[in-house]
C-alpha positions in Angstrom: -110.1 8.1 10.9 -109.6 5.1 8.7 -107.3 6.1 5.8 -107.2 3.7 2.3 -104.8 4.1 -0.1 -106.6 4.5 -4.0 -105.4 1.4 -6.3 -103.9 4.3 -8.7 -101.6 5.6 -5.9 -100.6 1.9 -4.7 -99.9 1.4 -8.4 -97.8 3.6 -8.9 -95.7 2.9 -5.5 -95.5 -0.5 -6.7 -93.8 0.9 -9.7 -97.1 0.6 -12.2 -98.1 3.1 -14.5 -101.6 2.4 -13.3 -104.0 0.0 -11.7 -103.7 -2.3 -15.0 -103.7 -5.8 -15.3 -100.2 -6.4 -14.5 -100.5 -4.5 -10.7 -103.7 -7.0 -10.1 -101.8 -10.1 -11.2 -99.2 -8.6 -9.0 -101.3 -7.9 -5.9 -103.0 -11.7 -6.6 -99.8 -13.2 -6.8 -98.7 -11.3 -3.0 -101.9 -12.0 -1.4 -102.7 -8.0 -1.5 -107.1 -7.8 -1.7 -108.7 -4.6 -2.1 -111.2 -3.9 0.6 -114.5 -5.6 0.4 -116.8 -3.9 -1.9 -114.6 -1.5 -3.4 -112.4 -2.7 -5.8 -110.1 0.5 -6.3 -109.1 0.9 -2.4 -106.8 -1.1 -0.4 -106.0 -1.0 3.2 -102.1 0.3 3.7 -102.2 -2.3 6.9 -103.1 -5.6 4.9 -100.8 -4.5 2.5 -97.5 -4.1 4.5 -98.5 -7.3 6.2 -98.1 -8.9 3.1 -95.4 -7.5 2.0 -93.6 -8.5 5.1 -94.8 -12.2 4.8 -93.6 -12.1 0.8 -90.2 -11.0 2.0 -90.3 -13.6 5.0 -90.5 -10.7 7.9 -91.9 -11.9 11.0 -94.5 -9.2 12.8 -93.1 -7.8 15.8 -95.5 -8.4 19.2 -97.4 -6.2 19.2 -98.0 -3.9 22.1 -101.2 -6.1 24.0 -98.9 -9.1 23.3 -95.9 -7.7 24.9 -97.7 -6.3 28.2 -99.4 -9.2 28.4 -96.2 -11.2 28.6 -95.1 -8.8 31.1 -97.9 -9.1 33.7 -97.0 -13.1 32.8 -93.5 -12.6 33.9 -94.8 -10.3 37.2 -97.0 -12.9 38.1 -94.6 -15.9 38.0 -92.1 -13.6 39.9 -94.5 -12.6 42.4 -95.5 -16.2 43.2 -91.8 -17.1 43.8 -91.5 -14.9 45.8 -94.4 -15.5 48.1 -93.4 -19.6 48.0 -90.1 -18.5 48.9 
C-alpha cells in the first residue's frame, strides 16, 4: 500500500509548528512538491530524495542497477574465458 505523509506531520518533523507559510517557503526552497492534486500530502520518497540532494548525498544503486552490473561483469568474465 502506498503510504503519504500529511503536510501537518512533515511540518512538524521539519521542526514547524504547522503547515504555515514558512514550511512551504521551506519545502519550495528544497525542491519538496506535494503530490499532484493534493496539496496537504507529500510522498516520504520524493522527500528524502531531496533531502539527500540538499545535503549533497549521492543515491546508492539501487538494487536493479547493482544486478545489472553483475550479470555485466559475469558476462565479460564468461567471454574471457571462452576466448581464452
Amino acid at each position: 500500500m502506498i503510504e503519504f505523509v500529511s503536510a501537518g506531520d512533515l511540518a512538524q518533523k521539519f521542526g514547524f509548528a504547522g503547515p504555515n507559510d514558512g514550511f512551504r517557503s521551506f519545502c519550495r526552497q528544497l525542491g519538496i512538491q506535494p503530490i499532484r492534486r493534493n496539496p496537504h500530502f507529500f510522498d516520504p520518497i520524493h522527500v528524502r530524495a531531496r533531502l539527500d540532494a540538499a545535503q549533497g548525498l549521492e543515491r546508492q544503486n539501487q538494487s536493479g542497477d547493482q544486478e545489472r552490473d553483475l550479470v555485466e561483469l559475469r558476462r565479460a568474465r564468461r567471454a574471457a574465458q571462452r576466448s581464452a
